[in-house]
N, CA, C and O atoms as CSV, one atom per row, in Angstrom:
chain,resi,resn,atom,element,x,y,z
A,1,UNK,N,N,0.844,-1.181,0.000
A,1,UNK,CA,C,0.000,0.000,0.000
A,1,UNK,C,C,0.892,1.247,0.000
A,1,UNK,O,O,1.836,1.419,0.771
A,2,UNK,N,N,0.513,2.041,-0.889
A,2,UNK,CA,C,1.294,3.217,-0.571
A,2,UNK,C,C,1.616,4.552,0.276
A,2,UNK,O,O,0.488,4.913,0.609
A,3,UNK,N,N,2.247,5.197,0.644
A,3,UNK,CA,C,2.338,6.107,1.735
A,3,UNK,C,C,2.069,6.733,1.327
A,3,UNK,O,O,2.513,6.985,0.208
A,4,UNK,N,N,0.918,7.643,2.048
A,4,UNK,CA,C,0.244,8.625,1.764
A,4,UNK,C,C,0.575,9.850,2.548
A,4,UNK,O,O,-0.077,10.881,2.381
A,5,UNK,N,N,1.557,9.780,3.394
A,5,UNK,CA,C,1.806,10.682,4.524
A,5,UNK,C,C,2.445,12.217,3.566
A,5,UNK,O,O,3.276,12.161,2.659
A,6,UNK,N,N,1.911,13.231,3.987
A,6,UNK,CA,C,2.496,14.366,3.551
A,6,UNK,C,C,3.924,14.851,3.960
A,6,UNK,O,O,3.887,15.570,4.958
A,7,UNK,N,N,4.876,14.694,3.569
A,7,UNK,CA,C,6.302,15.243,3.889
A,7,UNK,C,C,6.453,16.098,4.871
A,7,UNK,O,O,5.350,16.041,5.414
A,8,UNK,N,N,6.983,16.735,5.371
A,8,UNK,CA,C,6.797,17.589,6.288
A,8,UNK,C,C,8.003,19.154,5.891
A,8,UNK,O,O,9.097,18.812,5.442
A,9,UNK,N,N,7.826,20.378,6.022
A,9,UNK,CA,C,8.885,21.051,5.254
A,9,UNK,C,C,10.609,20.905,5.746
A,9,UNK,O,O,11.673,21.243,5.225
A,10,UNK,N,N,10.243,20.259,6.948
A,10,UNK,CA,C,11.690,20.184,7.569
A,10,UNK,C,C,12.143,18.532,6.933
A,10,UNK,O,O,13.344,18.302,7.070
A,11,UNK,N,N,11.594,17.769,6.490
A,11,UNK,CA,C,12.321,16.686,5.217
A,11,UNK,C,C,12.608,17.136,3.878
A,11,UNK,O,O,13.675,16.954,3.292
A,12,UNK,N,N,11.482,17.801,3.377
A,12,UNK,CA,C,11.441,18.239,2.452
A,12,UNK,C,C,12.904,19.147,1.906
A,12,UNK,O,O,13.581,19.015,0.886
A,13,UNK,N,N,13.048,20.254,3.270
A,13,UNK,CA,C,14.163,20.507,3.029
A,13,UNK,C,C,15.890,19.489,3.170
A,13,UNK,O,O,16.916,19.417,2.495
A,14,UNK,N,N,15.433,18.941,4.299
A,14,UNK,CA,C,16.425,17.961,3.934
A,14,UNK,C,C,17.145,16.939,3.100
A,14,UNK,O,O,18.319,16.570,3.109
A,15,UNK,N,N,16.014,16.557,2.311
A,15,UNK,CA,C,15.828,15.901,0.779
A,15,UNK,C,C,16.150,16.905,-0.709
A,15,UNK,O,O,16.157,16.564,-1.892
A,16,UNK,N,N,16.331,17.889,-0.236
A,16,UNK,CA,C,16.454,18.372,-1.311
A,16,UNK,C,C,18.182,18.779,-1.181
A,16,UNK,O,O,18.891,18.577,-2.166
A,17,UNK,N,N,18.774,19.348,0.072
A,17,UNK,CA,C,20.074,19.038,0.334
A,17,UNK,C,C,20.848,18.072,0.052
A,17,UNK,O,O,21.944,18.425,-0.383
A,18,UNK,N,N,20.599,16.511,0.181
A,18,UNK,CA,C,20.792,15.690,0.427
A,18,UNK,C,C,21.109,15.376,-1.149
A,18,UNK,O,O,22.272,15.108,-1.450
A,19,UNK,N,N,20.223,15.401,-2.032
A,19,UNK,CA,C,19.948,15.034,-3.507
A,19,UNK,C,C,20.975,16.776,-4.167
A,19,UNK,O,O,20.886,17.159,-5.333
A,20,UNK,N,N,21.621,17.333,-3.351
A,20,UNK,CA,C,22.686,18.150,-4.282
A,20,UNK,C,C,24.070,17.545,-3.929
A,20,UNK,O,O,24.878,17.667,-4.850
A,21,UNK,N,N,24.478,17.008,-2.970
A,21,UNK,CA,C,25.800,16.628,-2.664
A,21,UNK,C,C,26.009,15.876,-4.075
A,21,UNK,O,O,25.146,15.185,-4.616
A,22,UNK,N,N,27.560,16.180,-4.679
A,22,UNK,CA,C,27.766,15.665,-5.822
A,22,UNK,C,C,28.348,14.388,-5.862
A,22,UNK,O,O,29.096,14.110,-4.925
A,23,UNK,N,N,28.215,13.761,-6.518
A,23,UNK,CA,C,29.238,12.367,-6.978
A,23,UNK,C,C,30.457,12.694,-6.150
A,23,UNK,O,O,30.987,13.805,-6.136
A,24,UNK,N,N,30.921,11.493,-5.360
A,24,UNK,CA,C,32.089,11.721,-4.412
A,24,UNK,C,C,32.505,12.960,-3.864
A,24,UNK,O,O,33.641,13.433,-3.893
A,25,UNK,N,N,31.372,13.492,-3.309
A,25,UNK,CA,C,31.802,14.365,-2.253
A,25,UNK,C,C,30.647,13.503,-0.742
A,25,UNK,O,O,30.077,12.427,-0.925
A,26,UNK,N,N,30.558,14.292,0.598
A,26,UNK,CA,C,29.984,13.754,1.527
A,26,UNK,C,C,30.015,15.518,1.926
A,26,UNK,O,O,30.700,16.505,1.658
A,27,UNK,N,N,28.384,15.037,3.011
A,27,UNK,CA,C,28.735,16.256,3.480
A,27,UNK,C,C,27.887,15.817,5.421
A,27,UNK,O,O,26.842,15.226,5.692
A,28,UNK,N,N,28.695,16.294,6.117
A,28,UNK,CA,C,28.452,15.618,7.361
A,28,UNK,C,C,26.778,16.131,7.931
A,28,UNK,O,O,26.319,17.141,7.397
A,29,UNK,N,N,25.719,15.236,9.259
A,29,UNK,CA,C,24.993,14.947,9.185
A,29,UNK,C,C,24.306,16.812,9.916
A,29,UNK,O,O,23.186,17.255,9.663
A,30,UNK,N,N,25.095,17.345,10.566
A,30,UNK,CA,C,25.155,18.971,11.384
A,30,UNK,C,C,25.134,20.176,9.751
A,30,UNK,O,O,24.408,21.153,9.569
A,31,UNK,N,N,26.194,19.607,8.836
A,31,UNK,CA,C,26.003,20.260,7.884
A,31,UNK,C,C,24.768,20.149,6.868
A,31,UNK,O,O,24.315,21.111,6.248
A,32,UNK,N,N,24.300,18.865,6.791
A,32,UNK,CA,C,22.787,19.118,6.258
A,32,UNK,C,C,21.452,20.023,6.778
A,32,UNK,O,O,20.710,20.825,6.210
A,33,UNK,N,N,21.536,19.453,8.217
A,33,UNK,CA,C,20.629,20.571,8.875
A,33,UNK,C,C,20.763,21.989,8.452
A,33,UNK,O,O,19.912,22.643,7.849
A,34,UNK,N,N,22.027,22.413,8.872
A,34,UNK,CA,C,22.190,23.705,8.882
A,34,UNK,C,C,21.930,23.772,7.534
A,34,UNK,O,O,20.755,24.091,7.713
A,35,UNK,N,N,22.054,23.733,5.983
A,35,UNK,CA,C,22.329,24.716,4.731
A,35,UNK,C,C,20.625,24.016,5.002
A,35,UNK,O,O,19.776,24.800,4.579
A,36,UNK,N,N,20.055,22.785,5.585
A,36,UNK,CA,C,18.719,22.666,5.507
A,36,UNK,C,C,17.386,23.967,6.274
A,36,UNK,O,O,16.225,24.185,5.927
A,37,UNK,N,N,18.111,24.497,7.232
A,37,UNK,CA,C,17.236,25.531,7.825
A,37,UNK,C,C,16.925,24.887,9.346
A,37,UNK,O,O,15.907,25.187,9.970
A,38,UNK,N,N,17.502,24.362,9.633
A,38,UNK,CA,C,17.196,23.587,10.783
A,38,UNK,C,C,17.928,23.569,11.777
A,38,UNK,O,O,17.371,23.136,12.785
A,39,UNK,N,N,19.292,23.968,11.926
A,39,UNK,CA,C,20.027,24.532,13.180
A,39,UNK,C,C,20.961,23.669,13.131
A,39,UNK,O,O,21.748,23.319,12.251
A,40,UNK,N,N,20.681,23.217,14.726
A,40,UNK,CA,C,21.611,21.947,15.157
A,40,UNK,C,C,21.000,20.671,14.944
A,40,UNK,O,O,21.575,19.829,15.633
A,41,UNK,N,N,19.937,20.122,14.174
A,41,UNK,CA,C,19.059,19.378,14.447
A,41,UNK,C,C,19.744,18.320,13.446
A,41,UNK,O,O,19.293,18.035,12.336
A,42,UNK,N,N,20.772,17.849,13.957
A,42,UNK,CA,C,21.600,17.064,13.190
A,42,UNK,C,C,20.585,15.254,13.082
A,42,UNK,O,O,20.508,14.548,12.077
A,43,UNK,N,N,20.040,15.005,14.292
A,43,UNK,CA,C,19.106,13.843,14.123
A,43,UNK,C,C,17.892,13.870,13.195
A,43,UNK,O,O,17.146,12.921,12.952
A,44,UNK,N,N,17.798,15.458,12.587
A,44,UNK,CA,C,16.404,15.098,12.102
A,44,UNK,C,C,17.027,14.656,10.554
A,44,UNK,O,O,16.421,13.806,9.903
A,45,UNK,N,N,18.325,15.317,9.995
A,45,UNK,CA,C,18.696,14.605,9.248
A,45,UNK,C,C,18.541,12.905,9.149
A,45,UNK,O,O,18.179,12.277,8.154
A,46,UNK,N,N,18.858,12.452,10.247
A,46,UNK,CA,C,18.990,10.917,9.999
A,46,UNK,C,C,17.673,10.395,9.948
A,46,UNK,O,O,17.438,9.309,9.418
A,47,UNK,N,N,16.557,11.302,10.613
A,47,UNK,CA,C,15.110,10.606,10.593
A,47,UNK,C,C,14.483,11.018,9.121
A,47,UNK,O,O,13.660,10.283,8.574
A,48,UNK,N,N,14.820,11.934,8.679
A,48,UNK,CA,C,14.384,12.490,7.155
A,48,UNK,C,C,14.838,11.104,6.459
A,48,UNK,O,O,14.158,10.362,5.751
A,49,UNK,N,N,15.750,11.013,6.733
A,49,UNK,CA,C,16.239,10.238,5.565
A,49,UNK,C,C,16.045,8.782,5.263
A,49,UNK,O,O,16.253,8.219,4.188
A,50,UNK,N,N,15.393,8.003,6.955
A,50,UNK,CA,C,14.766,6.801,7.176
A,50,UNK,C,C,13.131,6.860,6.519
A,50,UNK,O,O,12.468,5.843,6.317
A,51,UNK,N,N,12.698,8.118,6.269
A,51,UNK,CA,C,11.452,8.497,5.672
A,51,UNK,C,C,11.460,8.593,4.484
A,51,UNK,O,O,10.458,8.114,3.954
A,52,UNK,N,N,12.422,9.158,3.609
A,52,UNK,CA,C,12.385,9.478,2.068
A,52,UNK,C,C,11.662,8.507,1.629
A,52,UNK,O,O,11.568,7.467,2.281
A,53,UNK,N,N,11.022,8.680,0.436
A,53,UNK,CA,C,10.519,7.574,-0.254
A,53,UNK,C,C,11.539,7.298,-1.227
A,53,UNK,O,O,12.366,8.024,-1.778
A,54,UNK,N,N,11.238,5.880,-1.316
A,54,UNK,CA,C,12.416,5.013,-2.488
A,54,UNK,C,C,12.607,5.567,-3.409
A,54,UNK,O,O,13.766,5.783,-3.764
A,55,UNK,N,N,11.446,6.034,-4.190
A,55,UNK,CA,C,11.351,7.035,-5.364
A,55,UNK,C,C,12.379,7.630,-6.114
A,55,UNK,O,O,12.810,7.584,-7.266
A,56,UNK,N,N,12.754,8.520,-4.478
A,56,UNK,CA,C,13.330,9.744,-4.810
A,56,UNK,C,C,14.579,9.245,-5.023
A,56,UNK,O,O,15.262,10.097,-5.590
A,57,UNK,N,N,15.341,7.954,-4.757
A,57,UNK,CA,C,16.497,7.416,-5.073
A,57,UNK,C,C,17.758,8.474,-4.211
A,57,UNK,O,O,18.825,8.565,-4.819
A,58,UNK,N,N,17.676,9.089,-3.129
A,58,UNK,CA,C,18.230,10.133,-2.130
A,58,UNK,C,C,19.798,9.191,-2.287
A,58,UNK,O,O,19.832,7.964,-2.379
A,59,UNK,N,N,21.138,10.187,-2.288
A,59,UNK,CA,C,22.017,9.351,-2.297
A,59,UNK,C,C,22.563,9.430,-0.789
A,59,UNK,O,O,23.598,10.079,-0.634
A,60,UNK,N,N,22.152,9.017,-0.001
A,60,UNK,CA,C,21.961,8.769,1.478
A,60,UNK,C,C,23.593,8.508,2.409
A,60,UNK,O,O,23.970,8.658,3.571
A,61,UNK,N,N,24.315,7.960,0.869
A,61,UNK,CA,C,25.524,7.210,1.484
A,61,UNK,C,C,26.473,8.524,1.621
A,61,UNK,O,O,27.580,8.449,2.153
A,62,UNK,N,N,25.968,9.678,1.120
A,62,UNK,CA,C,27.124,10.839,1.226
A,62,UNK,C,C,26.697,11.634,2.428
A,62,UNK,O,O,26.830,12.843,2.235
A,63,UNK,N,N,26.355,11.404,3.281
A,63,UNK,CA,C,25.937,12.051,4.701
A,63,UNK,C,C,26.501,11.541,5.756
A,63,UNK,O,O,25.855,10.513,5.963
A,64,UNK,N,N,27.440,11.643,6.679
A,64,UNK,CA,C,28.462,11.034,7.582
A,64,UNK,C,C,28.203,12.131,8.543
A,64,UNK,O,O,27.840,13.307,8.555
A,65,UNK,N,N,28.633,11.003,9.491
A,65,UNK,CA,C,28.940,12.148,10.658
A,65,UNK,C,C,30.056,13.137,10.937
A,65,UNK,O,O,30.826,13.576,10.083
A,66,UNK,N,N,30.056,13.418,12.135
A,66,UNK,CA,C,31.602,14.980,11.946
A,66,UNK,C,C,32.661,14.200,12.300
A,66,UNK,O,O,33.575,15.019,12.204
A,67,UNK,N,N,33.045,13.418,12.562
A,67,UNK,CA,C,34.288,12.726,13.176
A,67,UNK,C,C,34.406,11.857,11.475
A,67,UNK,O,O,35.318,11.031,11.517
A,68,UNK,N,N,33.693,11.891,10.078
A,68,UNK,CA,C,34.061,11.685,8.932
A,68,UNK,C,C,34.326,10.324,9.094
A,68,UNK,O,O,35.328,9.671,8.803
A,69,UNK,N,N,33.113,9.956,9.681
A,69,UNK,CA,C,32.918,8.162,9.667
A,69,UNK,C,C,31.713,7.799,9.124
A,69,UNK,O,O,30.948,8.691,8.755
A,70,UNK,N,N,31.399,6.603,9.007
A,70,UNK,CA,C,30.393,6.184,8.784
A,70,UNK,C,C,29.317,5.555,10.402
A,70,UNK,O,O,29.600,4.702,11.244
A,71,UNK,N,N,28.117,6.421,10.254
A,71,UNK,CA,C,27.433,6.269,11.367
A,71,UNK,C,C,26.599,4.550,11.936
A,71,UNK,O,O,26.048,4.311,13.011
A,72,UNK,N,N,26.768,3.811,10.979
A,72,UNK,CA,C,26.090,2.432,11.375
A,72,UNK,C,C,27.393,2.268,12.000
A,72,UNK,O,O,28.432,2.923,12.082
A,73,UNK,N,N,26.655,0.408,12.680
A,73,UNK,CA,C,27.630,-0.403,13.419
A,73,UNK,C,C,28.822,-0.948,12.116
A,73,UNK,O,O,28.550,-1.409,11.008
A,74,UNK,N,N,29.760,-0.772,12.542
A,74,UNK,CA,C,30.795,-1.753,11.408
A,74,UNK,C,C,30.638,-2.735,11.266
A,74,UNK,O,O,31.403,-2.998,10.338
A,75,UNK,N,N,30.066,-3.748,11.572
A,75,UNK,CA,C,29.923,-4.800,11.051
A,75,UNK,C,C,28.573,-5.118,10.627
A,75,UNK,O,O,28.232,-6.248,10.978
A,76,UNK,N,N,27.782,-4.526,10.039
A,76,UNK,CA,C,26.456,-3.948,9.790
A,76,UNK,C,C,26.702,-3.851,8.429
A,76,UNK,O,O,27.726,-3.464,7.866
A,77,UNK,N,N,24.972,-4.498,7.655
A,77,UNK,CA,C,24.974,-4.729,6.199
A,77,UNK,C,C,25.007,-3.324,5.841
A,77,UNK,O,O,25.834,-2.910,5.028
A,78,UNK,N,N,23.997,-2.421,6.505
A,78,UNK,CA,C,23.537,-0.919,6.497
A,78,UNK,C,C,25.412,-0.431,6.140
A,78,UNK,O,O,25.702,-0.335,4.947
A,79,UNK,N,N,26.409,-0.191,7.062
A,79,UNK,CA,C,27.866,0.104,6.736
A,79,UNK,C,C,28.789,-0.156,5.719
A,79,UNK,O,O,29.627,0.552,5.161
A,80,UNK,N,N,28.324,-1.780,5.554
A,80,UNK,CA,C,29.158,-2.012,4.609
A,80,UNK,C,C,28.529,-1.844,2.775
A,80,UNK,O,O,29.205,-1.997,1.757
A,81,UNK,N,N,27.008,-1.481,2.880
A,81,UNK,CA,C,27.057,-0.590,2.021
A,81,UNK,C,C,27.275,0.411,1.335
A,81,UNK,O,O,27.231,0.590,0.117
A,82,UNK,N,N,27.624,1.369,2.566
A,82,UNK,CA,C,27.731,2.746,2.545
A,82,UNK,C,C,28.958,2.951,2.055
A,82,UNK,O,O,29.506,3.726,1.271
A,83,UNK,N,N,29.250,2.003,2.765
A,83,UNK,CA,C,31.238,2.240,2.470
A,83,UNK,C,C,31.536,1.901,1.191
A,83,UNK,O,O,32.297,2.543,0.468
A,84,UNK,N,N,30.874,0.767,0.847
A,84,UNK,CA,C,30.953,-0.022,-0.527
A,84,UNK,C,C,30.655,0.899,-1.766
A,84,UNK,O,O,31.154,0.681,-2.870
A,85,UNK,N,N,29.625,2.166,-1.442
A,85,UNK,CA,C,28.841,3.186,-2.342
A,85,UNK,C,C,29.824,4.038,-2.447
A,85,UNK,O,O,30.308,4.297,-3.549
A,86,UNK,N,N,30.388,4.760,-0.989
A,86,UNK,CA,C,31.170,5.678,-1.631
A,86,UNK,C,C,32.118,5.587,-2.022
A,86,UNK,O,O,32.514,6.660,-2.477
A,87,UNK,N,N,33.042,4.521,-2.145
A,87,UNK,CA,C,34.078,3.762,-2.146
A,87,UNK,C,C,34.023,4.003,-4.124
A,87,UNK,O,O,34.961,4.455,-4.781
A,88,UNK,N,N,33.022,3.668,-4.543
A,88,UNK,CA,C,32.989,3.432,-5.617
A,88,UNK,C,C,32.818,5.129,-6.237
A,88,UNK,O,O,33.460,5.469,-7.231
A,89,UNK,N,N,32.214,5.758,-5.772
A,89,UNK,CA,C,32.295,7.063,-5.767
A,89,UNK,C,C,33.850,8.105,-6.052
A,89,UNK,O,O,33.915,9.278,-6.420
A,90,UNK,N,N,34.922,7.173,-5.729
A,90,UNK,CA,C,36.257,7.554,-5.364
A,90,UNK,C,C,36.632,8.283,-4.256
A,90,UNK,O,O,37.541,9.108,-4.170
A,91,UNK,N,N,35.413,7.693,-2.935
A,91,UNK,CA,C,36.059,8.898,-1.914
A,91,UNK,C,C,36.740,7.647,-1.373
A,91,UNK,O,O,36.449,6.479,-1.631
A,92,UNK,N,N,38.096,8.298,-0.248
A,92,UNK,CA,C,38.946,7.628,-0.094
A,92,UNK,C,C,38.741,7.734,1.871
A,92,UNK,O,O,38.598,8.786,2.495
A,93,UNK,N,N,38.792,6.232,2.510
A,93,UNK,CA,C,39.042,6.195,3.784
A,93,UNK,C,C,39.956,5.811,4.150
A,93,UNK,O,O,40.376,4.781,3.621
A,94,UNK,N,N,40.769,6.467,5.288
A,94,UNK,CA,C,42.393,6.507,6.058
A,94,UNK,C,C,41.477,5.862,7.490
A,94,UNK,O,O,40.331,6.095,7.874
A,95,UNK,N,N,42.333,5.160,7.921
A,95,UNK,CA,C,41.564,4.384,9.166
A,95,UNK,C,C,40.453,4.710,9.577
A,95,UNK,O,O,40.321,5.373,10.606
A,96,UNK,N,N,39.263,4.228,8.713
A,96,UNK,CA,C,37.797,4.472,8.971
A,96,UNK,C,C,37.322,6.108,8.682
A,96,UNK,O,O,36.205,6.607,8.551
A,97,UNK,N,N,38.119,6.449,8.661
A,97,UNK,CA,C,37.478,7.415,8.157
A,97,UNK,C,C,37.884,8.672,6.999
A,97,UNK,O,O,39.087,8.661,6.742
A,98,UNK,N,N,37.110,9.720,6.279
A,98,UNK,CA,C,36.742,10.351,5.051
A,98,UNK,C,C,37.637,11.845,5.799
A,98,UNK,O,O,37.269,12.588,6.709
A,99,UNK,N,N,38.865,11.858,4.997
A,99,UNK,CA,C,39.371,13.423,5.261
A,99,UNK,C,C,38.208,14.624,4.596
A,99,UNK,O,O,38.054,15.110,3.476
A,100,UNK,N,N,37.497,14.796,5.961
A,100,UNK,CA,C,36.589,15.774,5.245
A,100,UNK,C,C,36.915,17.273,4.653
A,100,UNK,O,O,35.993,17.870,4.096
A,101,UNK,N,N,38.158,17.872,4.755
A,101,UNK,CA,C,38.748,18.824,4.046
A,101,UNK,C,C,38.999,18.244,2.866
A,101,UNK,O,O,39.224,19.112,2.022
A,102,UNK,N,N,39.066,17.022,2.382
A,102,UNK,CA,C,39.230,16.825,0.884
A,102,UNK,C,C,37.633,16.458,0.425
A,102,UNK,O,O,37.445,16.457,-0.792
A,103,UNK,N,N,36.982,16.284,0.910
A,103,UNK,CA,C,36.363,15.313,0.084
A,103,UNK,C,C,34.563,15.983,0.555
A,103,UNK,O,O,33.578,15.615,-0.086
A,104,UNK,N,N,34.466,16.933,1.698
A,104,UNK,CA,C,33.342,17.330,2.072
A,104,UNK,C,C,32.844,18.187,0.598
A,104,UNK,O,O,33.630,18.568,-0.269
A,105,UNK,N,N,31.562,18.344,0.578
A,105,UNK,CA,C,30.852,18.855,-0.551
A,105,UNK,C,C,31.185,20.288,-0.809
A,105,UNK,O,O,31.528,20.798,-1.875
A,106,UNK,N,N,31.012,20.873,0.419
A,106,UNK,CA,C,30.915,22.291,0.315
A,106,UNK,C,C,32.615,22.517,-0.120
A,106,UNK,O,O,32.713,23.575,-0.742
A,107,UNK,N,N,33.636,21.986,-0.001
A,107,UNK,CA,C,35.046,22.352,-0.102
A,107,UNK,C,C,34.826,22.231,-1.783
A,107,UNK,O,O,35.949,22.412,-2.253
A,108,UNK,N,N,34.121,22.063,-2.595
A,108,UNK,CA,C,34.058,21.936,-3.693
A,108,UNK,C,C,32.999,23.264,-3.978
A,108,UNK,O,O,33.175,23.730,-5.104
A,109,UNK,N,N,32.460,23.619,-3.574
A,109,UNK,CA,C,31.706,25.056,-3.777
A,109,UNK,C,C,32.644,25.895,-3.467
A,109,UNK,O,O,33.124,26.628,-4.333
A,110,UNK,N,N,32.974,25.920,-2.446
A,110,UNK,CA,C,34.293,27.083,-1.986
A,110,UNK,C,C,35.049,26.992,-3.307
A,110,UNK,O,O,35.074,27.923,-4.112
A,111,UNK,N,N,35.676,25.803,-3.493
A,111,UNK,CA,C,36.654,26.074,-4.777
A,111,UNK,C,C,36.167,26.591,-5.901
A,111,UNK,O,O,36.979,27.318,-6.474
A,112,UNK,N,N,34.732,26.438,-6.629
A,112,UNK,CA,C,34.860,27.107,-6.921
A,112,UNK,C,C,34.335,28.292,-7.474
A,112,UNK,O,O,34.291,28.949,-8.514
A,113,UNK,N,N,33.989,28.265,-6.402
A,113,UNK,CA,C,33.510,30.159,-6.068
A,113,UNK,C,C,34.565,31.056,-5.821
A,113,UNK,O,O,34.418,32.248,-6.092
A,114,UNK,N,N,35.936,30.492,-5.188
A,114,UNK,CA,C,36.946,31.086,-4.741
A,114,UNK,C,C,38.417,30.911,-6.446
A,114,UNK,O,O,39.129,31.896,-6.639
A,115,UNK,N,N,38.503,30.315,-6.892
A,115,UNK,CA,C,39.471,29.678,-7.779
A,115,UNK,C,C,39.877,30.417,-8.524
A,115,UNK,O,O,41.095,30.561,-8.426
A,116,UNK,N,N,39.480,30.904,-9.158
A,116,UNK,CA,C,39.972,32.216,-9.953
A,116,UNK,C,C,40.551,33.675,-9.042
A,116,UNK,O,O,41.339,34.496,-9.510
A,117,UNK,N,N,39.925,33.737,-7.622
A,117,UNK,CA,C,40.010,35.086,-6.989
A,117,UNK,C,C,41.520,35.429,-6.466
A,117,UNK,O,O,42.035,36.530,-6.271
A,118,UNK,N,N,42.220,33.714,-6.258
A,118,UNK,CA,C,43.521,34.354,-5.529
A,118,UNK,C,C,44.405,33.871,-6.151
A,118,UNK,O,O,45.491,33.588,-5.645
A,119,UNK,N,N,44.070,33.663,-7.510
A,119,UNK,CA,C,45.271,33.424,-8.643
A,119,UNK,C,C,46.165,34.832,-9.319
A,119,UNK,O,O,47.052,34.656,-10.155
């Protein structure tokens, strides 16, 4: 049966964040909230995203936490997907975890918005 539940604007916005992070970048779970409108509400990220509908095909695996890990248990099918997704993505992990100065989303907007200015 299908879900009929109306989105709510605080997923809505989170889903739409979520679906800009680009091909191998990540962007941690405090930083969605926030460019989402939502503060510190770093959990509602993770509950938005247990809600999305399949549909929307959300690429879910680029959302990490701030310590630039992956938030399931490690030995968890849920993890070793994630890892397996971005992995293929070309982001690169150094003992468990994603140097988020290389590889976070927004460090790729900065560049380049900034790239030309201090050449």
């Amino acid at each position: 049966m299908p879900d009929t539940t109306t989105p709510t604007p605080a997923q809505q916005a989170v889903w739409s964040v979520v679906a800009a992070i680009p091909r191998g970048r990540v962007m941690t779970y405090a930083e969605v909230a926030d460019r989402a409108g939502l503060g510190r509400a770093a959990r509602m990220v993770s509950s938005a995203l247990r809600t999305a509908p399949a549909h929307m095909e959300l690429p879910w695996q680029r959302v990490i936490n701030s310590q630039g890990k992956i938030s399931f248990p490690k030995d968890s099918a849920a993890y070793i997907k994630q890892y397996e997704l971005l992995l293929g993505e070309g982001v690169v992990f150094t003992n468990g975890r994603i140097n988020l100065k290389v590889f976070m989303a927004e460090a790729v907007i900065d560049e380049q918005l900034w790239a030309g200015f201090f050449k």
